[in-house]
N, C-alpha and C positions, 0 to 999 in steps of 0.2 A: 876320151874326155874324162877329167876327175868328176868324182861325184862329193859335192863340196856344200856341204852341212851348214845351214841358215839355224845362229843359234837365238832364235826369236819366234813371234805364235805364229800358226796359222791365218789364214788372213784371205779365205776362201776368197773376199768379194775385190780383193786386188785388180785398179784398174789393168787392161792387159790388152796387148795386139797383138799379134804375132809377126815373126821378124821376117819382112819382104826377101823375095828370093832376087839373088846378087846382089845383096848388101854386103860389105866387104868388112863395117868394123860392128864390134858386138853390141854394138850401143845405136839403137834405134828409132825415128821419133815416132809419136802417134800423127797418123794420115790427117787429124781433125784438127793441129797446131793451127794456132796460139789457140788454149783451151780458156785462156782471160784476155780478153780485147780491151782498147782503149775506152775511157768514160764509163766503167763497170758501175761507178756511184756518184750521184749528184755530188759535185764538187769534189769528185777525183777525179785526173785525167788517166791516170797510169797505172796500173798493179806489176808488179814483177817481185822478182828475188824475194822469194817467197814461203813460207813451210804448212807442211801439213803433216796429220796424223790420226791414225783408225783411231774412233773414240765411237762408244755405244751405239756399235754396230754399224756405223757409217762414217762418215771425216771430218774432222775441223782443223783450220788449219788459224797463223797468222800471216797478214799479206804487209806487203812495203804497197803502202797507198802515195802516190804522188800526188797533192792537194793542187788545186788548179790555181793558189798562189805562189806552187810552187818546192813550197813546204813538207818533204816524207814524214808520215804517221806511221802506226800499225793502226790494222782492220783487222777483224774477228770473220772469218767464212766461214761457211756449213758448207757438206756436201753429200747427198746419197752415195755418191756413184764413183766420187775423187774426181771427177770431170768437170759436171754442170756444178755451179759455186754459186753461191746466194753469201751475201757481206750485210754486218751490220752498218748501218746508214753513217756514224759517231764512232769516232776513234775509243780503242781500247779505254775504260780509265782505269788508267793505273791508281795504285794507294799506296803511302808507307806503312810501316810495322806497325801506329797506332790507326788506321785505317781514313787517312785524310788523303784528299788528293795530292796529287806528287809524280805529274807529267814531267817528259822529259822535253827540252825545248823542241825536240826535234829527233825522228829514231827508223831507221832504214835496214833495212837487209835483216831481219830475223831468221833468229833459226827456233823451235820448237820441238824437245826432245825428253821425254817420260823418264826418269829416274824413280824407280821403286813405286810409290804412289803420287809423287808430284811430276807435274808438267812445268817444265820452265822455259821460257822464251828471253831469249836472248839477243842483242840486237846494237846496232853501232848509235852512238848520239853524240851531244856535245856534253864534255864534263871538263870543262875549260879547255878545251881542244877535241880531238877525235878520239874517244874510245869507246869504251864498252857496256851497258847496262842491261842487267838480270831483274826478271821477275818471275814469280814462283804462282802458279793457281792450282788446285782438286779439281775444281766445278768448271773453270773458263766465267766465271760469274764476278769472282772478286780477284784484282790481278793484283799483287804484293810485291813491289821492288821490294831488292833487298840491296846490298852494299853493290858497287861498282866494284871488278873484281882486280882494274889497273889503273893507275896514270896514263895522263896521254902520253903516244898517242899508241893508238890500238883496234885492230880492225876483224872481222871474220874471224869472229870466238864461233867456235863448235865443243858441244859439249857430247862425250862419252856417257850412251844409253844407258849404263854401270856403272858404279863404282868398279876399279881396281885397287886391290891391295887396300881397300877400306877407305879408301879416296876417289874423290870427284875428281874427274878429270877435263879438260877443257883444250882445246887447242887455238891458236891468237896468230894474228900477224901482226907484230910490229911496226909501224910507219909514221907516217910523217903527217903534217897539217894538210897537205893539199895531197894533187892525187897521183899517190906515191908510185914512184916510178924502181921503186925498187921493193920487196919483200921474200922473207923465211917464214915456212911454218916452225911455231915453237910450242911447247904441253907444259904447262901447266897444274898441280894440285892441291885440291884443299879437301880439309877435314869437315867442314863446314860450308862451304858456298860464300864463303866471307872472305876469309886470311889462305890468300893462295901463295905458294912458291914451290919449289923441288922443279924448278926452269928450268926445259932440257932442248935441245935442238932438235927436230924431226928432222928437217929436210930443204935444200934454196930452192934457186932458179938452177935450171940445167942448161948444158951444151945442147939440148934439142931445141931447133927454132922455136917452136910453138909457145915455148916455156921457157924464154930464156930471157925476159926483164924481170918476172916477178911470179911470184905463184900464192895461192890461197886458201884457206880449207874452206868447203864447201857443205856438202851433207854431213851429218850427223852419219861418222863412223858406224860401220855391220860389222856382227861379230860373225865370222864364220870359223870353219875348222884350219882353213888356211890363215889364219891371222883377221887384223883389223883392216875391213875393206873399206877405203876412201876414196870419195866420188871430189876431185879438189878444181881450181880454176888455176890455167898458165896462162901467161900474157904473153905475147911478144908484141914490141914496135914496129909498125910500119912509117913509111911515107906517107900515109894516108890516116894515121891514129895507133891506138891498141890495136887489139885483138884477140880476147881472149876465149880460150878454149876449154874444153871440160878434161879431164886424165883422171887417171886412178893409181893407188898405189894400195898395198898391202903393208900394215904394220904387225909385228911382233903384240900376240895379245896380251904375253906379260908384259913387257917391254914396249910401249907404244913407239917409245921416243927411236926405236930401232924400225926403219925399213926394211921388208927381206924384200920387197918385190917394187919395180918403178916402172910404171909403161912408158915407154921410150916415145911413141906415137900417142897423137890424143886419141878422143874413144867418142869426142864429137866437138866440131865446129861450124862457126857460122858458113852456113852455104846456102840458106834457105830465104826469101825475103823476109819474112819477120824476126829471120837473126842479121842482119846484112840491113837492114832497113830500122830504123827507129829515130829516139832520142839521142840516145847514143849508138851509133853502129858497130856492127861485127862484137856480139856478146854472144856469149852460152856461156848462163852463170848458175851451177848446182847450187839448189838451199835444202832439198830435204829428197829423201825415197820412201817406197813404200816395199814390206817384202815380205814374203809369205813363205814359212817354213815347208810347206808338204809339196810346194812345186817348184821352189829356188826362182820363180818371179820375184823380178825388181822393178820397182818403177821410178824414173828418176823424174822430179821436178827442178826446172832451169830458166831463169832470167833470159828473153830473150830481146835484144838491142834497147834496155831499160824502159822498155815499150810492155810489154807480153809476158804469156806466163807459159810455157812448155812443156809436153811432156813426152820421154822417150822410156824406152823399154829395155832389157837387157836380162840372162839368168846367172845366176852365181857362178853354174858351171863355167859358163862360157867369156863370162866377164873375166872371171878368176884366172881361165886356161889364158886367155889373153896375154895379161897381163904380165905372168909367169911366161912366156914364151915371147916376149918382146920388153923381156927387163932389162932396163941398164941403171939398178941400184948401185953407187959406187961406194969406195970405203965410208967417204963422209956422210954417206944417208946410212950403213948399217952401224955406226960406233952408236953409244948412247946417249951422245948429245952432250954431254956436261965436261966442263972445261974449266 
């Protein structure tokens, strides 16, 4: 087995279970699932698709609150433990640059990801169609949008923990108004968090069933020694709806926009009732991990059927050996994307 280097802190109090014997893929869940049930807050019905992250020695995270008219917010959670979750009762308020309110009509699937000393959450809304809106906080006290980073339409922005190459980096999926039956992951960079381009191709849909209408990025890329690990969602159609499943790939740490590594097989899907049962059925949808340098635990948090909030487990080594032994990257995932 490689011994495959988590370039990030320590993280002693990492939720963590250990992985059941004859479990066959390296991706895990915790025995306690859904770790968020329905009606978590007066006049929400639903939490899911979701992020978190260690802050001052314990977690906060942002949630996709489903308002019981219907309506997606973000919520602000606390957590000792990364498990048990306490929510402020009031949607996030956001402010612009001169500190006036400045909500977004409407704002779902967050992600939340530390860059140097800012945290910024990022999340899908309407800006005359579907795309994308960023805001930047220190404290989690005062939330600061800043510019919208595209035109519609535009879906599951992930942003790179780092800078590369002196640049913010960001990954999008491109789509359409309604609920698009087709997407690519594409990277994105800016200087600033403002004026993005240097648009390059990561990666489609594949010949693998699971992933073969549309695919998405999902957690906030880990920088390991093997390249950039990503936790992303594949869809495939049934008879019976989507279906989308969790996968991972490895990117090129210079070179994002370069695949070296594609799991051919997903790493988890819906099989369990709180993924097979909900709002929407058959999801496992990755928004964030959690990982800790000195023991290569990961913890991955995932949407489960737009109901729930989930969580499973996995180790770099073994994620990573995975992956790399059931890769089928092909020419068009390792060129650089630009055309």
């Amino acid at each position: 087995m490689s011994n495959v280097k988590l370039y990030c802190d320590a993280l002693p109090n990492i939720p963590w279970q250990a992985k059941p014997a004859g479990a066959a893929l390296p991706l895990w869940r915790y025995t306690e699932n859904p770790i968020i049930r329905r009606n978590p807050v007066p006049g929400v019905a639903r939490i899911f698709n979701s992020a978190v992250v260690p802050y001052e020695g314990a977690f906060i995270g942002v949630f996709r609150g489903e308002q019981t008219n219907g309506v997606p917010f973000i919520y602000l959670g606390r957590s000792a433990d990364g498990i048990h979750w306490q929510f402020d009762p009031e949607k996030i308020p956001f402010v612009d640059e001169k500190g006036e309110p400045f909500m977004p009509p409407y704002a779902y699937d967050p992600r939340l990801v530390k860059v140097e000393d800012t945290y910024y959450i990022i999340w899908c809304q309407d800006f005359y169609g579907a795309s994308i809106g960023i805001a930047k906080t220190t404290d989690f006290k005062t939330f600061t949008r800043i510019e919208n980073p595209f035109v519609p339409f535009n879906r599951n922005a992930v942003l790179f923990p780092r800078k590369i190459d002196g640049m913010f980096t960001l990954l999008s999926r491109p789509s359409d108004s309604g609920h698009t039956p087709f997407g690519d992951i594409f990277l994105s960079q800016s200087p600033d968090m403002e004026f993005w381009g240097r648009h390059r191709h990561v990666m489609g849909k594949s010949g693998n069933w699971w992933e073969n209408l549309k695919i998405g990025g999902g957690a906030a890329p880990i920088e390991t020694s093997e390249g950039w690990l990503l936790f992303y969602h594949g869809v495939t159609g049934t008879c019976n709806g989507y279906v989308y499943s969790i996968g991972g790939a490895i990117l090129d740490r210079d070179e994002p926009s370069r695949v070296l590594y594609r799991c051919s097989t997903f790493l988890l899907t819906p099989e369990t009732d709180y993924e097979e049962r909900g709002f929407v059925p058959n999801v496992c949808f990755p928004c964030a991990t959690l990982q800790d340098a000195d023991t290569g635990r990961i913890a991955v948090y995932y949407g489960c059927a737009d109901s729930y909030v989930g969580l499973a487990f996995t180790t770099a080594d073994e994620v990573v050996d995975y992956i790399k032994s059931h890769d089928s990257a092909g020419p068009a995932d390792r060129e650089l994307g630009r055309r």
